[in-house]
C-alpha positions in Angstrom: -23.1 90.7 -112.8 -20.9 87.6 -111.2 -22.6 87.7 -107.8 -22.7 84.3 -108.1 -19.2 83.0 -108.7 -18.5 86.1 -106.1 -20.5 84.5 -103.4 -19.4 81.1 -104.7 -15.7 81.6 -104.2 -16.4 83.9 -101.0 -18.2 81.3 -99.3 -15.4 79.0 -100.0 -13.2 81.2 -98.9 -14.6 81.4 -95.7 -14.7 78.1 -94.5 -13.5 76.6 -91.2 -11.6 74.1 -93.0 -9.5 71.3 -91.5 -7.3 68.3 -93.0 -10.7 66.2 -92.5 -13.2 68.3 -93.9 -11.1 69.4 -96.8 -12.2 66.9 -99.2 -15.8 67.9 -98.6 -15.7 71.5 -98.7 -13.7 70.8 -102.2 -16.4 68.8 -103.5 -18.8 71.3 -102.6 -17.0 74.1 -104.8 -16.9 71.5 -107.7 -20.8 71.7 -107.4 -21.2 75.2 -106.9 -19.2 76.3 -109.6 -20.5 73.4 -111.7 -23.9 75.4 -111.0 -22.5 78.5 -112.1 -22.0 77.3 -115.8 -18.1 76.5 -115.0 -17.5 73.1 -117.1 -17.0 69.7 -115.2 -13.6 69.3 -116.3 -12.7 73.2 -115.6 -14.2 72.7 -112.1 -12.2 69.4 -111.7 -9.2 71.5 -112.4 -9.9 74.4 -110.2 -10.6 72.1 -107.1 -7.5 69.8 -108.2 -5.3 72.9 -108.0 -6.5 74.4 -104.6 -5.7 70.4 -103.2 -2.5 70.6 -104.7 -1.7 74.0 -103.1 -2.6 72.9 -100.0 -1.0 69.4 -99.9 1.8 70.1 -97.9 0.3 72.6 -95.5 -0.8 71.8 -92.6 -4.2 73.8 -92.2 -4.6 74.1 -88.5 -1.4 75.8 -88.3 -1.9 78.3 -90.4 -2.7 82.0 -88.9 -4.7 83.3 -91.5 -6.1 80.2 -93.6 -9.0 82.9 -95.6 -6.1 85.0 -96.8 -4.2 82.2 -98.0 -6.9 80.4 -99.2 -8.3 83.7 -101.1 -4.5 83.4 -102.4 -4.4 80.2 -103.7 -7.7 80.7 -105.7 -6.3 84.0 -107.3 -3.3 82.2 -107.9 -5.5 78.9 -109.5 -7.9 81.8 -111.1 -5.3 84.0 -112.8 -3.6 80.5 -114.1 -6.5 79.5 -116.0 -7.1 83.0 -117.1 -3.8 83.6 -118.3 -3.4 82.3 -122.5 0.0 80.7 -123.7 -0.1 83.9 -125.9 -0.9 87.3 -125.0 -3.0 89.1 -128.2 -2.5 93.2 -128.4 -5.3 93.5 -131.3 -4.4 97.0 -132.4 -0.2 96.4 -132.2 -1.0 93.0 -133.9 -3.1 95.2 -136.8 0.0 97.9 -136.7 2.7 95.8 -137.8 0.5 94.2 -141.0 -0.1 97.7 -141.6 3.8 98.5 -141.9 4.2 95.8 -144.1 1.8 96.9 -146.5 -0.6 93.9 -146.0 -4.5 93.9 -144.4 -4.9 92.1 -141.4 -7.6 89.4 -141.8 -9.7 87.7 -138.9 -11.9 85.2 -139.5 -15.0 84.8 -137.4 -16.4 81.7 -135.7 -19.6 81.0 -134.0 -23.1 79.6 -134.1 -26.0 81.6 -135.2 -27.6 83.7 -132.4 -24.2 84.4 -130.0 -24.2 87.8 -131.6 -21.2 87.3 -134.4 -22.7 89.6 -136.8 -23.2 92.6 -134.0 -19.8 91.6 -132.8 -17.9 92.1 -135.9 -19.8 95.6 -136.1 -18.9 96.6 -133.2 -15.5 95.6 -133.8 -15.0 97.4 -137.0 -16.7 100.5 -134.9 -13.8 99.8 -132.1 -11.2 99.7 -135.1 -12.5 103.0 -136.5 -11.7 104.7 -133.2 -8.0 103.8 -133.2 -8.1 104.9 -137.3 -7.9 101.7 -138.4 -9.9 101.0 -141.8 -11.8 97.7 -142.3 -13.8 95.6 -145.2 -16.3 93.1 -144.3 -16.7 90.0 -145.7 -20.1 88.1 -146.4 -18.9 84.8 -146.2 -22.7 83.6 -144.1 -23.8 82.5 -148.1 -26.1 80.2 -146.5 -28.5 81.6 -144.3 -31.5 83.6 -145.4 -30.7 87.2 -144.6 -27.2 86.7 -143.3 -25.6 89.0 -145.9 -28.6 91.6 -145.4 -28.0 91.6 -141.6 -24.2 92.0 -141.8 -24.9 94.8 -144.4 -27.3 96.8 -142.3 -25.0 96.3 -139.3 -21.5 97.5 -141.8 -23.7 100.7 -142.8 -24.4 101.8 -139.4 -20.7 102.0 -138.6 -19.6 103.2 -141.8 -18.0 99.6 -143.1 -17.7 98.3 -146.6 -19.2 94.8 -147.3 -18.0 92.6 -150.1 -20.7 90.1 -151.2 -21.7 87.9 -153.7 -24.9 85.8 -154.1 -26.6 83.5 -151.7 -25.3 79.7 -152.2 -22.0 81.2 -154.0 -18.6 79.6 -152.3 -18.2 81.5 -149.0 -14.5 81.2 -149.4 -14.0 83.1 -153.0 -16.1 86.5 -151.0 -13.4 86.2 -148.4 -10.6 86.2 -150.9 -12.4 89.0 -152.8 -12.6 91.2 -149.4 -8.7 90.4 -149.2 -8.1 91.8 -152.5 -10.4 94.4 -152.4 -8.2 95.2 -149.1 -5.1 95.2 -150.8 -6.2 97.2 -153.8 -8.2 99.9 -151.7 -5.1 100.0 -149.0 -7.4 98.9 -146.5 -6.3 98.1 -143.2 -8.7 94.9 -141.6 -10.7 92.3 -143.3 -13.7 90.9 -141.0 -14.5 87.6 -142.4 -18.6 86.8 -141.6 -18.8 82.9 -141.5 -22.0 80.8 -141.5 -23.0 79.0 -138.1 -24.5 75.8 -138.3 -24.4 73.3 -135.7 -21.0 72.7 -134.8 -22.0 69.1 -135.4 -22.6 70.0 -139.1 -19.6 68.4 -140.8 -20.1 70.1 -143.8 -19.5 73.5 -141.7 -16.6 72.6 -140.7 -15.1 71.6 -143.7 -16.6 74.8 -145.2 -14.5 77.0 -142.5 -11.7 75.1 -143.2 -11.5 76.4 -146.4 -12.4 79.5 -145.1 -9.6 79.3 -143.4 -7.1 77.7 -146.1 -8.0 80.5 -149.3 -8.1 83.1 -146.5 -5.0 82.6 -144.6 -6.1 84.8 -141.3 -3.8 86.5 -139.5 -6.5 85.5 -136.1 -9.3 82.9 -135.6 -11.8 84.1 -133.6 -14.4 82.4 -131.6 -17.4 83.8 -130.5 -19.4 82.4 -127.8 -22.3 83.7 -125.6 -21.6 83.8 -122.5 -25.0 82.9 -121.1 -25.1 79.1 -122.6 -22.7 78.0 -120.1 -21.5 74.5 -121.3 -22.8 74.7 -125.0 -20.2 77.8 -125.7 -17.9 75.5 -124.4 -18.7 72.8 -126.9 -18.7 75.0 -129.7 -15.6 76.4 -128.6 -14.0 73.1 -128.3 -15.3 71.6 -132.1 -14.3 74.5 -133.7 -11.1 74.5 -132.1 -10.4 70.9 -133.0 -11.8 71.3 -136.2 -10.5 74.2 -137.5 -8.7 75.8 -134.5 -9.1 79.1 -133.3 -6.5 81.7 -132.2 -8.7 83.8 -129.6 -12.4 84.3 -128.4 -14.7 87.1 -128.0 -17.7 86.4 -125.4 -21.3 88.1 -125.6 -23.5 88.9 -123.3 -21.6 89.3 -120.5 -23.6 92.3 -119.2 -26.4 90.5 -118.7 -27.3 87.4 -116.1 -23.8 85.8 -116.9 -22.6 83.8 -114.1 -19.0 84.1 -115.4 -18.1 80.4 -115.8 -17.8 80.9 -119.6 -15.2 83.0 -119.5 -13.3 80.5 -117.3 -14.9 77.4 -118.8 -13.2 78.5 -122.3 -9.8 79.8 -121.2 -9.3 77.0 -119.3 -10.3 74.6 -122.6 -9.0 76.4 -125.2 -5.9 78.3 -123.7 -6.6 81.5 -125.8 -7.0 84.8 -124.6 -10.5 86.2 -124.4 -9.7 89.9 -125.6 -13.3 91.2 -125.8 -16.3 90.9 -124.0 -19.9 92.2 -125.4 -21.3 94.4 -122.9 -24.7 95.9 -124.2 -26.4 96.7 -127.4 -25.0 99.5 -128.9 -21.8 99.6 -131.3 -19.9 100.7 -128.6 -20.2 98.1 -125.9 -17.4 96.0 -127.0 -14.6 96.2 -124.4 -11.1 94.4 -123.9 -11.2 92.3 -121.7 -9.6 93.4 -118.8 -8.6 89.8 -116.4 -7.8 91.5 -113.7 -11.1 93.5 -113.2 -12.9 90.1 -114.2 -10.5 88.4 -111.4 -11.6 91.1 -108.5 -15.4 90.7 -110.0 -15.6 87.1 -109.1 -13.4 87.4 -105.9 -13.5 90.3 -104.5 -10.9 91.2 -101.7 -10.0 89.1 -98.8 -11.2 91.6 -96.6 -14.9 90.9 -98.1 
């Protein structure tokens, strides 16, 4: 998992560079990580950064120029990795819980990045720290949507409030809510539909997901295998309907990581859980300093 960025940065890393050569070897990290599903713009910045950090240096005189470049790129890596606004999920969920009130999160994505699974496994990840949920079966407009988040809720225990297919995707979230209130429940795991993000009537249809709801988090849910097109999604339904934090799938498999960097870099959110294999249990927080080492290693390397 991440070899590639690993080698990517490593190679970097151990570059004879020199004043004149530095504008070469920059360009080919741009392409490298551009080839490791790292967005254009996110790879501008990167390179942009390291430049900057090295501006008033004068290479040849430094005595260890791998060390302090492996610095600089933790340094640039750990920047773009770090949100404007650190998320504790389970201290968030405490203090609705002290106030009497369900938490609600609303969930984002396009069909097949594994949103459904995700909020399963994220109700299953709730359970664990005693934290009672309610799903909602706000997908009205795919075939099967409601049966799959259904079968999904039952095989971790979960309540799912539903109505019929075609009904107003907003009025089963603000049944779930009340039901949550009534019941003393302590989550509400808003299913939405996932259309095209170029579907205008999707986004108008989260928006008033969003509105009747009122979450207390947005959150987007991208696979990271599909490189730039998580990064699209991320970014329309961001503008659109704008999302507080992301989730990313997949990332056990052939990931090559720029996903994860691409979309904290665009949408300055924290990523606080990665998908790492099929059961109800592979949902982890994400931890950015393990994700930091995985993609640099040491400077010893």
């Amino acid at each position: 998992m991440l070899e590639k960025l690993k080698n990517t940065f490593s190679n970097f890393v151990k570059k004879n560079l020199s004043e004149e050569n530095l504008d070469k070897s920059l360009g080919e990290l741009n392409l490298l990580l551009i080839s490791n599903d790292v967005a254009t713009e996110t790879a501008d910045e990167i390179t942009t950064k390291i430049k900057n950090s090295l501006k008033n240096e004068q290479i040849g005189l430094l005595s260890s120029k791998k060390k302090y470049l492996f610095d600089i790129l933790k340094g640039v890596i750990t920047e773009i990795l770090t949100p404007e606004k650190e998320i504790n999920l389970i201290e968030e969920i405490k203090k609705k819980i002290e106030l009497n009130k369900p938490y609600v999160m609303v969930f984002l994505g396009v069909n097949g990045t594994g949103k459904t699974t995700t909020i399963a496994k994220l109700a299953y990840y709730l359970k664990k720290n005693n934290i009672t949920s309610v799903a909602s079966a706000s997908d009205t407009f795919r075939a099967a949507a409601i049966e799959q988040l259904t079968y999904h809720m039952n095989n971790v225990g979960i309540r799912v409030i539903k109505h019929e297919y075609k009904s107003d995707p907003a009025s089963v979230a603000y049944d779930a809510i009340n039901h949550a209130i009534a019941k003393n429940v302590n989550v509400v795991l808003v299913d939405t539909a996932g259309r095209q993000v170029s579907n205008k009537n999707l986004m108008i249809e989260m928006q008033k997901i969003v509105r009747i709801a009122n979450p207390d988090l947005v959150i987007f849910v991208g696979d990271s295998l599909a490189g730039n097109d998580a990064l699209n999604q991320a970014k329309e339904f961001n503008r659109n309907v704008g999302i507080d934090a992301n989730i990313l799938t997949k990332l056990d498999a052939d990931s090559k990581g720029g996903s994860a960097l691409s979309i904290s870099c665009e949408t300055k959110k924290p990523i606080i859980f990665v998908g790492t294999g099929q059961t109800y249990e592979d949902l982890k927080p994400f931890d950015r300093e393990f994700f930091i080492s995985s993609i640099l290693g040491s400077h010893d390397d």
